[in-house]
Structures are given as C-alpha cells and as structure tokens.
C-alpha positions as CSV (number, residue, x, y, z in Angstrom):
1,X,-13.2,-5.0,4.8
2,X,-13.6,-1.2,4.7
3,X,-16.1,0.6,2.4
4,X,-13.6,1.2,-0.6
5,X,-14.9,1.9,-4.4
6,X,-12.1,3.2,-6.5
7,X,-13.8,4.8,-10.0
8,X,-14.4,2.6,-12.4
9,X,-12.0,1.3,-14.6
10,X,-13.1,-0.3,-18.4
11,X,-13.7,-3.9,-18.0
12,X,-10.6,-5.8,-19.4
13,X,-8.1,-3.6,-18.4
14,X,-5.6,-3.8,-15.4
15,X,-5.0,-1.0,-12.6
16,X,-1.7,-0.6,-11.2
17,X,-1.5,-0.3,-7.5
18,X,0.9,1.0,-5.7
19,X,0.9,1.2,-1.5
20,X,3.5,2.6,1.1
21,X,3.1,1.0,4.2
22,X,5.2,0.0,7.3
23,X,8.0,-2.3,7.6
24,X,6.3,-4.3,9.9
25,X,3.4,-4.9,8.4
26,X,4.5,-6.1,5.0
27,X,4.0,-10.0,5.9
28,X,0.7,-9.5,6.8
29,X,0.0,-7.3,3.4
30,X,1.3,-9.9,1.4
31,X,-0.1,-12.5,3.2
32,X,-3.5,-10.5,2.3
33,X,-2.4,-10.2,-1.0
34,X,-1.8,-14.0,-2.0
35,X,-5.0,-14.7,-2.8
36,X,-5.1,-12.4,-5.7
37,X,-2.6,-14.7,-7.2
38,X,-0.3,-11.8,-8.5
39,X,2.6,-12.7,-11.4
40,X,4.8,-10.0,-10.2
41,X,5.3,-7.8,-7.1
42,X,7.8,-5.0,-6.8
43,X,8.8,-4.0,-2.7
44,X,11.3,-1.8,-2.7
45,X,12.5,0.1,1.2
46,X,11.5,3.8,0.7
47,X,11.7,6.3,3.3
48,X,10.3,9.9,4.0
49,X,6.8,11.4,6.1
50,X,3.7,12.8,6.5
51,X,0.9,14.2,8.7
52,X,3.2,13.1,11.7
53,X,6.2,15.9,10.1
54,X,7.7,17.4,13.4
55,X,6.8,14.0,15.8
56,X,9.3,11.9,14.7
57,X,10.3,10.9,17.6
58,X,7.1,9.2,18.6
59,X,7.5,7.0,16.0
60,X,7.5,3.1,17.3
61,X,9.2,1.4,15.4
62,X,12.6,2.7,17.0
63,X,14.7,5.4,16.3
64,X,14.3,7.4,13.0
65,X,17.5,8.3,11.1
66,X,17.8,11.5,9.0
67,X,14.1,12.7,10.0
68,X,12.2,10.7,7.9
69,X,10.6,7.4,8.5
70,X,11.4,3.8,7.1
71,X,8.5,2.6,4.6
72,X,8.3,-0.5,1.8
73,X,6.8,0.6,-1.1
74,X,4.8,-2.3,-2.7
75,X,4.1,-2.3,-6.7
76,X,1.4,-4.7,-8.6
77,X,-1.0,-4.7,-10.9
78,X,-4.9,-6.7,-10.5
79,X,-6.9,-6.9,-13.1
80,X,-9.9,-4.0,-13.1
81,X,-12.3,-6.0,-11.5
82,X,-10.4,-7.0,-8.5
83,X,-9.6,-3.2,-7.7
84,X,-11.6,-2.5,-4.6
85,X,-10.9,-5.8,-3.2
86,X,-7.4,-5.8,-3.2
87,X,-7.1,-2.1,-2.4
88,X,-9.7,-3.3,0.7
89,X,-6.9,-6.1,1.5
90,X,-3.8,-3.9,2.0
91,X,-5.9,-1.3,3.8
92,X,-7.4,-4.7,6.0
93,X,-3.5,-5.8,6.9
94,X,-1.7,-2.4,6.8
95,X,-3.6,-0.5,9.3
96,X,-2.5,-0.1,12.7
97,X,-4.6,3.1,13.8
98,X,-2.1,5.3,14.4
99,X,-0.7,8.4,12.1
100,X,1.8,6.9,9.5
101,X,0.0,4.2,8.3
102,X,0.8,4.7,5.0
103,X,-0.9,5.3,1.6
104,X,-2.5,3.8,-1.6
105,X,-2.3,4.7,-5.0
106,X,-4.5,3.1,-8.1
107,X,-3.6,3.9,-11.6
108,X,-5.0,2.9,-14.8
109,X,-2.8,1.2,-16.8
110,X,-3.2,1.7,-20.5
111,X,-2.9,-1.1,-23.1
112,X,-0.6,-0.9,-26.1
C-alpha cells in the first residue's frame, strides 16, 4: 500500500470519499473496497480529462468520443479512522502507471 496520510479528521466522525478512476478498473476497486464493509456506494459513468488534454488519442481504452475520456466516479463514506486505508486501497487497485489514472477526493463530512 502506498504512503497515504490524509489530515486528521475528529475521531467519531465520517469522511466522504470520492474517486474517478477508469472503467476498467472499477472491479478491482471494489473488489479492494469490500473489506471496508461499506452500507452504500454511489458509481455513476462521468467523462472529461486531464494532464493527458491534447493526447487523446493515445488513450487505450479505444476510441474517445467528443475529446474527453470515459471515467466512473465512485462515492462512499468510511468512518475517520479507516481514511488512509481505504484511500491506500483505491489508489492499490486503480493504478495502472500511466497518465489518466484518475483522482481522489476526501471530505469531512459534518454531523447534524
């Protein structure tokens, strides 16, 4: 697992995380992602780009419609302590090494 330390969130509370990745790699992020034991995931197809802008066609997956790039978007909250480690599993299962990987939000999420 990488070296990942996301700033500390108040123990008890819950971080919402959300991660763009590649189609084809979804299973395996999941897959990563089941032993976390979440209630509720949101995956929704999402497209646009990045660093790799201009080199669309370089892109393997096949061909690219409209210049931007097919991506899932996955949604789900962990509890504050299980942060790092479930931010280390998606980057684990996501990456591929090449540009277009993807990208990983965390977010707080307040308590009412």
């Amino acid at each position: 697992m990488p070296d990942v330390s996301v700033t500390p969130l108040p123990t008890g509370t819950r971080a919402r995380i959300v991660a763009i990745v590649r189609p084809v790699r979804i299973e395996p992020v999941m897959e990563a992602l089941h032993a976390f034991e979440l209630s509720t995931v949101l995956i929704e197809p999402v497209r646009g780009y990045g660093r790799q802008k201009a080199h669309l066609e370089f892109y393997e997956e096949g061909p690219v419609e409209g210049g931007y790039l097919p991506k899932v978007r996955l949604q789900f909250t962990v509890a504050a302590k299980d942060v790092d480690a479930a931010v280390g599993a998606v980057i684990d299962s996501a990456r591929t090494g090449r540009i277009g990987d993807g990208k990983i939000f965390v977010h707080e999420v307040a308590s009412t």
